[in-house]
C-alpha positions as CSV (number, residue, x, y, z in Angstrom):
1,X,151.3,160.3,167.4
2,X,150.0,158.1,169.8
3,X,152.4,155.5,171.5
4,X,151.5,152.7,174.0
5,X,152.4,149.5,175.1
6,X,151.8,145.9,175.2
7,X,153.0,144.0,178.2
8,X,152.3,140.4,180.5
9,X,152.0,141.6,184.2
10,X,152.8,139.5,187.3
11,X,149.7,137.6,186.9
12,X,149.7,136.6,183.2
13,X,147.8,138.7,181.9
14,X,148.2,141.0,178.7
15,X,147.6,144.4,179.0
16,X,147.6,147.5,176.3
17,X,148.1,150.9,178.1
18,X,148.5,154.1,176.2
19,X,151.6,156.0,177.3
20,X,152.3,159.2,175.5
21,X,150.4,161.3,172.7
22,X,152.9,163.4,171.1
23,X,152.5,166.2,168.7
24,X,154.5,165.1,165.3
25,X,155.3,167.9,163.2
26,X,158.2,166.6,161.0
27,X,157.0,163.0,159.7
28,X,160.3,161.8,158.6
29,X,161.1,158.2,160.1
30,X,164.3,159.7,161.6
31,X,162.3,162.1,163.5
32,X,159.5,159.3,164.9
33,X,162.4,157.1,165.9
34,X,163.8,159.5,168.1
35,X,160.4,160.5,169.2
36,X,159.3,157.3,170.3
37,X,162.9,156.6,172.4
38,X,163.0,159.6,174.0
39,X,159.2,158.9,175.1
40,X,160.6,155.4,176.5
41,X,163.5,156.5,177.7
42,X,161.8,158.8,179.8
43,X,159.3,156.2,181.6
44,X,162.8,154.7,182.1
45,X,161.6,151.8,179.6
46,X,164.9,150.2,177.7
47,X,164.9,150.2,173.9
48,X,166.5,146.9,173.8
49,X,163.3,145.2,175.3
50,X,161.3,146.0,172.4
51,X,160.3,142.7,171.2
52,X,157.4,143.6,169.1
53,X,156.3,146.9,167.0
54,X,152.6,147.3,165.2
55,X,151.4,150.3,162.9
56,X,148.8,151.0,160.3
57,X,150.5,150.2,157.1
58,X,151.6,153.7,156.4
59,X,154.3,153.8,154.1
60,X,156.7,155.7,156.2
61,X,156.2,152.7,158.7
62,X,156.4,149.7,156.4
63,X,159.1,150.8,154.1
64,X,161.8,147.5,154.1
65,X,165.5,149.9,154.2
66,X,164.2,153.6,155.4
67,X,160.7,152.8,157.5
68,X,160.6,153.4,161.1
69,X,160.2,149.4,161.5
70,X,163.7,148.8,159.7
71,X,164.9,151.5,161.8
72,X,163.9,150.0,165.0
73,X,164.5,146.5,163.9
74,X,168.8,147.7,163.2
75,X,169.2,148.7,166.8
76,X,166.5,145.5,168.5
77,X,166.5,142.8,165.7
78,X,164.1,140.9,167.9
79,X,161.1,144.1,167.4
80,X,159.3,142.0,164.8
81,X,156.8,144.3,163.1
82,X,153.4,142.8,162.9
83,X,151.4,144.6,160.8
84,X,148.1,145.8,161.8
85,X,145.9,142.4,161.2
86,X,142.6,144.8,161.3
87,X,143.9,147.8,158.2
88,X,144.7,144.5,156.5
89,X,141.9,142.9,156.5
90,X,139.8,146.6,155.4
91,X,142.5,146.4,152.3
92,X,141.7,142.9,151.5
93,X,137.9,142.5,151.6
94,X,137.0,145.8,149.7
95,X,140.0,147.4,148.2
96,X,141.3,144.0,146.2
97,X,137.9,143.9,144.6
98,X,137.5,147.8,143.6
99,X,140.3,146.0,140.9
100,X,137.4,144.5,139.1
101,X,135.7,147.2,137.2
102,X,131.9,146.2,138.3
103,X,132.8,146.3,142.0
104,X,134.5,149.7,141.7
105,X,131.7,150.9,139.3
106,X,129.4,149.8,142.2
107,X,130.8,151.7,144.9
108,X,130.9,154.7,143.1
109,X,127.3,154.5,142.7
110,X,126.8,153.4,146.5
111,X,129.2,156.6,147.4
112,X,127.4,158.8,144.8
113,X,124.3,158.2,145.8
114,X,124.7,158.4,149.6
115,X,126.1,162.0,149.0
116,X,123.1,163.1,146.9
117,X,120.9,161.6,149.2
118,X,121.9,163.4,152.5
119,X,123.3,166.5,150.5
120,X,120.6,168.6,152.5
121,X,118.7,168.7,155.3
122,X,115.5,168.8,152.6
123,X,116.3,165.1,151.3
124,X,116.9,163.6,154.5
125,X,113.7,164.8,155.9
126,X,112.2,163.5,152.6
127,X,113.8,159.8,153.3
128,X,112.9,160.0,156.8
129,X,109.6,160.8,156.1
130,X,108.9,158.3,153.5
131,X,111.0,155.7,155.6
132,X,108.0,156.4,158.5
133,X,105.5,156.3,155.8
134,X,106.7,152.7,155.1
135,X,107.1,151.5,158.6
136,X,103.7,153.0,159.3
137,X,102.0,150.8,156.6
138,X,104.2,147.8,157.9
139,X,103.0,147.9,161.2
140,X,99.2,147.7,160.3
141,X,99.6,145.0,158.1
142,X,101.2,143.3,160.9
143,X,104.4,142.6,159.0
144,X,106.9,144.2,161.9
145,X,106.4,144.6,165.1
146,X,107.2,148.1,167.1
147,X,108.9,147.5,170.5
148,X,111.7,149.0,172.4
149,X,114.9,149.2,170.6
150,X,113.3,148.3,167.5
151,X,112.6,150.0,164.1
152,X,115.2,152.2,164.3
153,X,116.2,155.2,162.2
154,X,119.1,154.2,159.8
155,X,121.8,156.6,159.1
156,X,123.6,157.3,155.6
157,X,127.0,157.2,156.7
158,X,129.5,156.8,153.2
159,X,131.6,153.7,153.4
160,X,135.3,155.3,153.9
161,X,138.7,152.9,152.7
162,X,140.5,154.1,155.7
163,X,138.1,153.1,158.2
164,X,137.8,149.6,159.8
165,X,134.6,147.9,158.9
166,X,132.8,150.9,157.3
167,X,131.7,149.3,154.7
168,X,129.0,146.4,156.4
169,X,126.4,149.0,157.7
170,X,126.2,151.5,155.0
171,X,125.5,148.5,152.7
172,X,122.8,146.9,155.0
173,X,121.2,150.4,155.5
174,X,121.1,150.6,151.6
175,X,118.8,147.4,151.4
176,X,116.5,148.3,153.8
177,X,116.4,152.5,152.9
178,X,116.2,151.6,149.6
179,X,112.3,152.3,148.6
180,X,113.4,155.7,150.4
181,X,116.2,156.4,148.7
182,X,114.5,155.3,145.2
183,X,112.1,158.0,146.3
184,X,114.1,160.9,147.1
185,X,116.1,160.6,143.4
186,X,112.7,160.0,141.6
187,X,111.4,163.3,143.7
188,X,115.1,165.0,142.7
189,X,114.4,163.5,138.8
190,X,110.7,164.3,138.1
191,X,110.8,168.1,140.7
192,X,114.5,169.7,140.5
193,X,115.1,172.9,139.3
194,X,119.0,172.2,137.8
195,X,118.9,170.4,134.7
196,X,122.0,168.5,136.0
197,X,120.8,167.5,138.7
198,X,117.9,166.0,137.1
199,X,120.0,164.2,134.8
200,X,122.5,163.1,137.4
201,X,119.8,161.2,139.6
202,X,117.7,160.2,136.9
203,X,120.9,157.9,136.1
204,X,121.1,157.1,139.5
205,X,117.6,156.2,140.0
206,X,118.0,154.0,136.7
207,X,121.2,152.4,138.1
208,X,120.5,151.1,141.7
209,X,116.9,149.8,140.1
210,X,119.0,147.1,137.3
211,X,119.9,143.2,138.9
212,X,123.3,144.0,138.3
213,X,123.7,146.5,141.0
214,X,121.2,144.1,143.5
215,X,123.2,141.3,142.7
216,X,126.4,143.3,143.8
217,X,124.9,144.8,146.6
218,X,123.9,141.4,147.8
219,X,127.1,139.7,147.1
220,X,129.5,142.3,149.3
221,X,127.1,142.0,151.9
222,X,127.4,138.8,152.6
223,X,131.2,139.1,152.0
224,X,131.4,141.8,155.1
225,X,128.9,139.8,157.0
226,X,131.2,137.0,156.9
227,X,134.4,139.3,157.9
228,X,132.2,141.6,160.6
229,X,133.0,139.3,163.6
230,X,136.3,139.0,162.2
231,X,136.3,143.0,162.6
232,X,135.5,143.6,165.3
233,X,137.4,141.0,166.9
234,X,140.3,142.7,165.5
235,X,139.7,145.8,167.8
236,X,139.0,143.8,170.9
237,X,141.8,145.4,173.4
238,X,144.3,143.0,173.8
239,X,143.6,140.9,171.5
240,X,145.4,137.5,171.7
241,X,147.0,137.2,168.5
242,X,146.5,133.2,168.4
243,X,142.9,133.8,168.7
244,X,142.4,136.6,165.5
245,X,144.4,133.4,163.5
246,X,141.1,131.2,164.1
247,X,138.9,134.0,163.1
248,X,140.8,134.2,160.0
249,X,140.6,130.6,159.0
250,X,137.2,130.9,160.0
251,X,136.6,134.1,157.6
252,X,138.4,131.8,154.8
253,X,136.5,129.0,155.4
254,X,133.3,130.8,154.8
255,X,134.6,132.3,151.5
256,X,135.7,129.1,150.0
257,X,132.0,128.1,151.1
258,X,130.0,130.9,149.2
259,X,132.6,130.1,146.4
260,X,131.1,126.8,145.7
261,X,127.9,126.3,147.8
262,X,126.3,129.6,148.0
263,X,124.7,130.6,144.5
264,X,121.0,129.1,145.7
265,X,120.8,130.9,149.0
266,X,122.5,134.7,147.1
267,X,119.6,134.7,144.3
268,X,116.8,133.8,146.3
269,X,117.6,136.6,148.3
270,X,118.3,139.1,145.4
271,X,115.0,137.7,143.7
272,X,113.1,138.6,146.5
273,X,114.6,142.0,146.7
274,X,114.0,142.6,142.5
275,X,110.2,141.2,143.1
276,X,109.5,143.1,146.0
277,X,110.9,146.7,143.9
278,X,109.4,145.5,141.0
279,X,113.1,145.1,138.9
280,X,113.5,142.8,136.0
281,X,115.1,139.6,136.6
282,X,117.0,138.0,133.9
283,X,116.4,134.4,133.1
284,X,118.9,132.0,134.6
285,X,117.7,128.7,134.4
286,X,119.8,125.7,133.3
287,X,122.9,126.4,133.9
288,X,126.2,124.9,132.2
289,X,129.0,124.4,133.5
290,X,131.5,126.6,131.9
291,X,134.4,124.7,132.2
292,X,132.7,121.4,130.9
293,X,132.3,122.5,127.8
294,X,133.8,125.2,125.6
295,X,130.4,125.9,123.4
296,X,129.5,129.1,124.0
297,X,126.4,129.5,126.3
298,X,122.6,130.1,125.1
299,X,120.5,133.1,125.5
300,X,119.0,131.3,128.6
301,X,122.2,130.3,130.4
302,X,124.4,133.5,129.4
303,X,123.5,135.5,132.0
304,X,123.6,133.3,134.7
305,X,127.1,132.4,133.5
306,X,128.3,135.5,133.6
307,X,126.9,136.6,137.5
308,X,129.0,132.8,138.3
309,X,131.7,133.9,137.0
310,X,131.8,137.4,138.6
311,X,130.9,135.2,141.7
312,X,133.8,133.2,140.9
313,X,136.2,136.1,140.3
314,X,135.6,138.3,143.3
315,X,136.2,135.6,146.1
316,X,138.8,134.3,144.3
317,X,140.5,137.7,144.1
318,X,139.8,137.9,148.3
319,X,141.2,134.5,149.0
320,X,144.1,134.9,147.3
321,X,144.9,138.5,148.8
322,X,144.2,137.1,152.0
323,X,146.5,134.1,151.9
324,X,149.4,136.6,150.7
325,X,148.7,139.4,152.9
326,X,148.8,137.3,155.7
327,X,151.3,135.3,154.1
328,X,153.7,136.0,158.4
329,X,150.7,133.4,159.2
330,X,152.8,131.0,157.5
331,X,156.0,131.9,158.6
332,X,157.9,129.8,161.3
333,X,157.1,133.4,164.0
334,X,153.0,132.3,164.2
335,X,153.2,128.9,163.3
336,X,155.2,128.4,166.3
337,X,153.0,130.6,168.2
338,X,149.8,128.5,167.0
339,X,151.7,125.9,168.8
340,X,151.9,127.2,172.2
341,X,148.2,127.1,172.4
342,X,146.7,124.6,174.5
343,X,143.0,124.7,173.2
344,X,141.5,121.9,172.0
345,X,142.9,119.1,173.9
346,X,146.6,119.7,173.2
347,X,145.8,119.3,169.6
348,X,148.1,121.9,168.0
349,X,151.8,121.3,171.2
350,X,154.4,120.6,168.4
351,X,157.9,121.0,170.0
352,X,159.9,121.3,167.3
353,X,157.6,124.5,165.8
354,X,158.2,125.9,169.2
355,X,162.0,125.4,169.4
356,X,161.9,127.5,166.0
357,X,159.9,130.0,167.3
358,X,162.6,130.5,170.4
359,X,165.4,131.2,167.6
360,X,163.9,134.0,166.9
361,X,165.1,135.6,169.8
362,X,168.5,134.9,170.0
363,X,168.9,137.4,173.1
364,X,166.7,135.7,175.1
365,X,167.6,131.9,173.8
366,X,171.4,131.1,173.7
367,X,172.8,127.5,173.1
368,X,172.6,126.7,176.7
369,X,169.3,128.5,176.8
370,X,167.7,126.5,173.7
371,X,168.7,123.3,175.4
372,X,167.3,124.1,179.0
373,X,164.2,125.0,177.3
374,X,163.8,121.7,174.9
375,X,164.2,119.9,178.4
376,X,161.3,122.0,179.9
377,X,159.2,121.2,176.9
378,X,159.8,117.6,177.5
379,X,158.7,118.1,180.8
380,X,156.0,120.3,180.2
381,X,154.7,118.0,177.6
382,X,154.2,115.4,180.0
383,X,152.4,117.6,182.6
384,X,149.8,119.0,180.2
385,X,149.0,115.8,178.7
386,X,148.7,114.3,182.4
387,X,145.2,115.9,182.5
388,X,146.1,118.4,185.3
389,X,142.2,120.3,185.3
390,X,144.4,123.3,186.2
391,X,145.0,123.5,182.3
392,X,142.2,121.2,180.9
393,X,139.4,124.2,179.3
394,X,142.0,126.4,178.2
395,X,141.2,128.6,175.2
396,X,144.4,130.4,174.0
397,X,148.0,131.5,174.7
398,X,146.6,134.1,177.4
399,X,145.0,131.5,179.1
400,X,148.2,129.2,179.2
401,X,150.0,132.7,181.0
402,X,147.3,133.4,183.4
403,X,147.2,129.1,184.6
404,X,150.6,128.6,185.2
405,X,150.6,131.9,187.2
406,X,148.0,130.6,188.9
407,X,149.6,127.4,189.6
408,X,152.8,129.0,190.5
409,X,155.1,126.6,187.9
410,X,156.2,130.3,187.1
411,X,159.4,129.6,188.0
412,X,159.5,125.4,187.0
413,X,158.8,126.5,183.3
414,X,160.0,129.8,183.4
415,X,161.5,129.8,179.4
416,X,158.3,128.0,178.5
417,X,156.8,130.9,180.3
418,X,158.8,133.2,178.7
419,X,158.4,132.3,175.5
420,X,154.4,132.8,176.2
421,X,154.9,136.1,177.1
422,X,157.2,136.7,173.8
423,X,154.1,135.7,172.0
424,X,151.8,137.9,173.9
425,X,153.0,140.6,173.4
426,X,152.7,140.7,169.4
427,X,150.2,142.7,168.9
428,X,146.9,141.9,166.6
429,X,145.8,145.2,165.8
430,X,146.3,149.5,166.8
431,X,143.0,149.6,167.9
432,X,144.1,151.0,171.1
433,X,145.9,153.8,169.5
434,X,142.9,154.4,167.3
435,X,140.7,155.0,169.8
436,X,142.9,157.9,171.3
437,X,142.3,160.4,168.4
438,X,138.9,159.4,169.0
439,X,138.9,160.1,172.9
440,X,140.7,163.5,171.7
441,X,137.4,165.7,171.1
442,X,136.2,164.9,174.7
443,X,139.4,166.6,175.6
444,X,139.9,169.1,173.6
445,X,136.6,170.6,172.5
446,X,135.3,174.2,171.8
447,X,135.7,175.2,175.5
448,X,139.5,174.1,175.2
449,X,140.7,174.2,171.9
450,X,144.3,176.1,173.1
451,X,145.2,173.0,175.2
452,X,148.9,172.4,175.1
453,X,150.2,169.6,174.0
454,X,152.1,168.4,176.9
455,X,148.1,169.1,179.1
456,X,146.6,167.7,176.4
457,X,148.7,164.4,176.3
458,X,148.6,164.0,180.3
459,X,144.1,164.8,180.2
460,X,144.2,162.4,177.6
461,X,146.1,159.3,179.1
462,X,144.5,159.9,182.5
463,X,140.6,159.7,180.6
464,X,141.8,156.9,178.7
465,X,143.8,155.0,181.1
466,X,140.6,155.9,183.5
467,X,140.4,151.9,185.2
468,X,144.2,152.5,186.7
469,X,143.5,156.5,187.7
470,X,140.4,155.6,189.4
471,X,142.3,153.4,192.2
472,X,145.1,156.3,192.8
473,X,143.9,158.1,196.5
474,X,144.4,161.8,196.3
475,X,146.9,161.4,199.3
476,X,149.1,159.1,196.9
477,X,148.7,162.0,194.5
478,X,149.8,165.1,197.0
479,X,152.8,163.0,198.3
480,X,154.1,162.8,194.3
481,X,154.0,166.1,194.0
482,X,155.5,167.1,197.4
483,X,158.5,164.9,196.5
484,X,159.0,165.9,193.4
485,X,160.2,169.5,194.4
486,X,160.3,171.7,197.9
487,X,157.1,174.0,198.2
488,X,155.1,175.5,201.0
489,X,152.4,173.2,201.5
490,X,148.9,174.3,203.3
491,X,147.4,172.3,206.2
């Protein structure tokens, strides 16, 4: 288990730093409690400061009476658990659709296929041989151009559920492999030696070469191209949480606008795939409405009301998950933190949001505390709309920290500035305790796979944490150790 923390330091700025990786071998939420306040307790950090928690939606997390977030949340009632924006968005865009049965049909294929594909190093040298073959013929007609960093050899990575974003590049390689792959199951169809096998692909081969499956593979493209900035902006180290809200709204907004202006622009592009591969079209032209009229549609029409429909059905299924899985976005927590943010103009200052937002933490906000602070907001109110240029090209909450640092009203506003940090510190995403298992194989590789686990975690948050470590002298480092107990020492 990983375990860091998200703090405002002395200048205003937000900072995620990776404290501790602990080896876990009973799960239980009891167990992880204690784990994680012993690891606090240790760096002398107090339990009762927790103001925020974040996981990956695990069930032993999230559970509402026995997760560790209920837990936590008994003993600091103010630890609101935010949960991870990015694992939520990876649920919403592809699993909510996998409900209808074409999209999950579709997916099997993709998976299916990708696996028989790169099953052996004999089929991926065929695919990256015909792939060359292609991009040899492309370059004498002139129709790409070679340069550096260009024309590059696309890999056939499987889409996993688990990870973030998987899904975008394996479908954009399928578009452009896909006269390779095509190849490689007709070579598996018309040449194999298993009868099964033969079978298997020649379905495959049949499959991925029907509209249906371009049509699908089209549409969840552009879905995940519409949610890949969203994406990676999600595992952006401290990540403002005020900012991944705009990139939401922003994902939305471009949902709602495939929804109803996107059908022209989605079949040009899947008729120039099916005309360039040579795959039947179905006819599509003068559509009806279906909801004008409740005859049921021609021969012509049919088919073009049915991929509307399925158009229809899987952004509406996304929408709606989105606007209930993120339903905290419309609770009084980010609503009042959406008005702390200064960007564009002031637009978006409501006090009476923000004095909501403040009752949230009672520990920090009494009576007398609220009152001082709807007096500072009065104040502050007036000073920000004053056109001060300190705070005039502001773009979020973390800029509103790092200014009035700067212009030392620290202390002036200091519950306004206190309730910034309280927002701060809610974190977007686990990003930065995702990349630790990641960093873990440059630690602990074939050279030192019997690393202990109290090494291990040390190596780990020193090659992680590498920006802090880099400034320590080695002099700082001896005098630590001299301190800590009496030994000979060598001069």
């Amino acid at each position: 288990m990983a375990i860091a923390l998200r703090y405002v330091n002395k200048k205003g700025k937000v900072n995620e730093r990776v404290i501790a990786i602990v080896r876990v071998g009973d799960t239980s939420t009891k167990m992880l409690k204690e784990i994680i306040f012993s690891v606090l307790m240790r760096h002398s950090l107090s339990t009762s400061k927790i103001h925020e928690q974040g996981y990956d939606g695990a069930s032993n997390m999230q559970g509402e009476m026995n997760g560790l977030k209920a837990l936590i949340l008994q003993e600091t009632p103010s630890a609101y658990c935010i949960h991870c924006f990015a694992h939520q968005l990876q649920l919403t865009l592809v699993a909510v659709v996998k409900k209808h049965f074409l999209v999950n049909d579709f997916f099997v294929i993709i998976t299916n296929v990708l696996n028989v594909v790169g099953a052996s190093f004999k089929r991926r040298d065929q695919l990256r041989d015909h792939q060359a073959e292609i991009l040899e013929q492309l370059l004498e007609s002139g129709e790409t151009q070679s340069g550096k960093g260009l024309n590059q050899e696309r890999g056939l990575k499987r889409p996993g559920d688990t990870r973030w974003g998987s899904h975008f590049r394996p479908l954009n390689n399928f578009i452009i492999l896909s006269s390779s792959i095509a190849h490689v199951l007709d070579a598996i169809k018309c040449g194999g030696s298993n009868p099964n096998d033969r079978l298997q692909e020649g379905a495959f081969f049949t499959m991925i070469n029907e509209f249906e499956f371009v049509f699908l593979l089209y549409l969840m493209l552009k879905i995940l191209v519409m949610s890949n900035e969203l994406s990676a902006s999600l595992q952006t180290k401290e990540k403002d949480i005020g900012n991944a809200m705009i990139f939401l709204d922003i994902t939305k907004t471009r949902l709602q606008l495939l929804r109803d202006d996107g059908w022209d622009a989605l079949m040009n592009e899947v008729r120039e795939f099916c005309d360039k591969h040579e795959i039947l079209v179905p006819k599509m032209d003068d559509f009806y409405p279906p909801e004008k009229s409740k005859r049921r549609p021609s021969s012509v029409t049919y088919s073009h009301h049915l991929h509307v429909e399925l158009l229809y059905a899987i952004i509406d299924l996304q929408l709606q998950e989105l606007n209930n899985r993120f339903d905290v976005v419309s609770g009084n927590l980010l609503i009042g933190m959406t008005s702390l943010n200064l960007s564009n103009t002031f637009a978006n200052f409501d006090k009476e949001k923000i004095m909501i937002l403040a009752k949230h933490y009672p520990d920090e906000f009494g009576e007398s505390k609220l009152q001082e602070l709807s007096y500072q907001l009065d104040t502050f109110t007036i000073h920000m709309r004053h056109g001060d240029p300190v705070f005039s090209n502001l773009k979020g909450i973390g800029d509103l920290a790092e200014a009035l640092v700067n212009a030392n009203l620290v202390e002036t506003y200091s519950l306004v500035y206190l309730l910034v940090k309280l927002t701060l510190i809610l974190s977007v995403a686990t990003a930065t305790v995702e990349r630790v298992f990641s960093s873990m194989r440059h630690i602990k590789n074939e050279l030192r796979s019997s690393i202990g686990d109290a090494y291990l975690s040390d190596c780990l948050v020193c090659y992680i944490e590498k920006d802090i470590f880099v400034n320590i002298s080695n002099d700082a480092i001896i005098d630590r150790f001299q301190n800590m107990k009496t030994r000979r020492c060598l001069v």
